[in-house]
C-alpha positions in Angstrom: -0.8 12.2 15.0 -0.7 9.9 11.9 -3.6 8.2 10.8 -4.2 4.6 11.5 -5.3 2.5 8.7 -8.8 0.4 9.7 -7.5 -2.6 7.0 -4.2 -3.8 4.8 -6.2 -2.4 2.0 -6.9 0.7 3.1 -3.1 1.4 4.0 -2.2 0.4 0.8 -5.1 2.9 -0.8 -3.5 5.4 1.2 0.1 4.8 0.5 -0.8 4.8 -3.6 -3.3 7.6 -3.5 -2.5 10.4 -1.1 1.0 11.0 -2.1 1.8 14.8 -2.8 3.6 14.6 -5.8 3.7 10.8 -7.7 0.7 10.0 -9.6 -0.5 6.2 -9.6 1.4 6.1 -13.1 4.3 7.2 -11.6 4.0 4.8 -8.7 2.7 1.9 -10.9 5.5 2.6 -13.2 8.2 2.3 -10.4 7.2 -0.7 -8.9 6.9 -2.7 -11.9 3.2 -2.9 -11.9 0.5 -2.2 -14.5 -1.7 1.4 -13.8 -4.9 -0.3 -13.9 -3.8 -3.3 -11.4 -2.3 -0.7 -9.1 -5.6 0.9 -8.9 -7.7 -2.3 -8.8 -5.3 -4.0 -6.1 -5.3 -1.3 -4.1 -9.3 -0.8 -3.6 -10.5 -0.1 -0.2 -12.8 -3.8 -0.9 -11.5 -6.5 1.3 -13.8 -9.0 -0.8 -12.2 -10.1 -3.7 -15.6 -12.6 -5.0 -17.9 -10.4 -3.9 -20.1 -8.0 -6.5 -18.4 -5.1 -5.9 -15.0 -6.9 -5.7 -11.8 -5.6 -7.7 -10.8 -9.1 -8.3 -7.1 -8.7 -7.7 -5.0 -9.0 -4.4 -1.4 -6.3 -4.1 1.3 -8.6 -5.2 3.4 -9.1 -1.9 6.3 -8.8 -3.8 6.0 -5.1 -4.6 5.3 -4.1 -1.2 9.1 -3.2 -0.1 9.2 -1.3 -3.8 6.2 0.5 -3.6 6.9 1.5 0.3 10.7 2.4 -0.7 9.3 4.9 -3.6 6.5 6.6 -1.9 8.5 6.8 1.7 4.7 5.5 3.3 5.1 3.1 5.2 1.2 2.9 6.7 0.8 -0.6 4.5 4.2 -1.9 7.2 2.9 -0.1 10.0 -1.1 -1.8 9.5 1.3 -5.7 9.4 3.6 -4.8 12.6 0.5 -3.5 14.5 -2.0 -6.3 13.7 0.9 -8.9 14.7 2.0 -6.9 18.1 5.6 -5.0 16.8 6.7 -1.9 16.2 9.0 -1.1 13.5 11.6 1.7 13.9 14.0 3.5 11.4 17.4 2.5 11.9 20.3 5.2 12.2 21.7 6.2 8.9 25.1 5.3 8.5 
């Protein structure tokens, strides 16, 4: 069974950390997005003015190009869950 994300954050930690063979550079390079805000914007802290907070928020817009370059799609899963859908792949053509 896959594992279920607890938060948006923590799917999108996940998705940028745990990939076998892209490094954050690789990823943050790909999606258009500086290394150190990938790392920062992807911080398992929800809190953003909090002490411990990272400060930034994951850009919306590179969601579908980070999703498309890992193949993870546990930040889409954690949205269609917390709103009641399911997502499924269609047919390749």
């Amino acid at each position: 069974m896959r594992y279920k994300a607890r938060s948006l954050k923590e799917a999108l930690h996940n998705c940028i950390h745990r990939h076998p063979r892209l490094s954050v550079a690789a990823i943050a390079e790909a999606v258009g997005m500086s290394e150190s805000y990938l790392y920062r914007a992807a911080l398992p802290d929800q809190d953003t003015d909090g002490d411990n907070a990272s400060g930034v928020r994951f850009p919306i817009k590179n969601l579908v190009p980070l999703i498309a370059i890992t193949g993870d799609t546990g930040p889409l899963d954690y949205i269609e869950a917390a709103i009641g859908r399911v997502g499924v792949p269609l047919p390749d053509t």
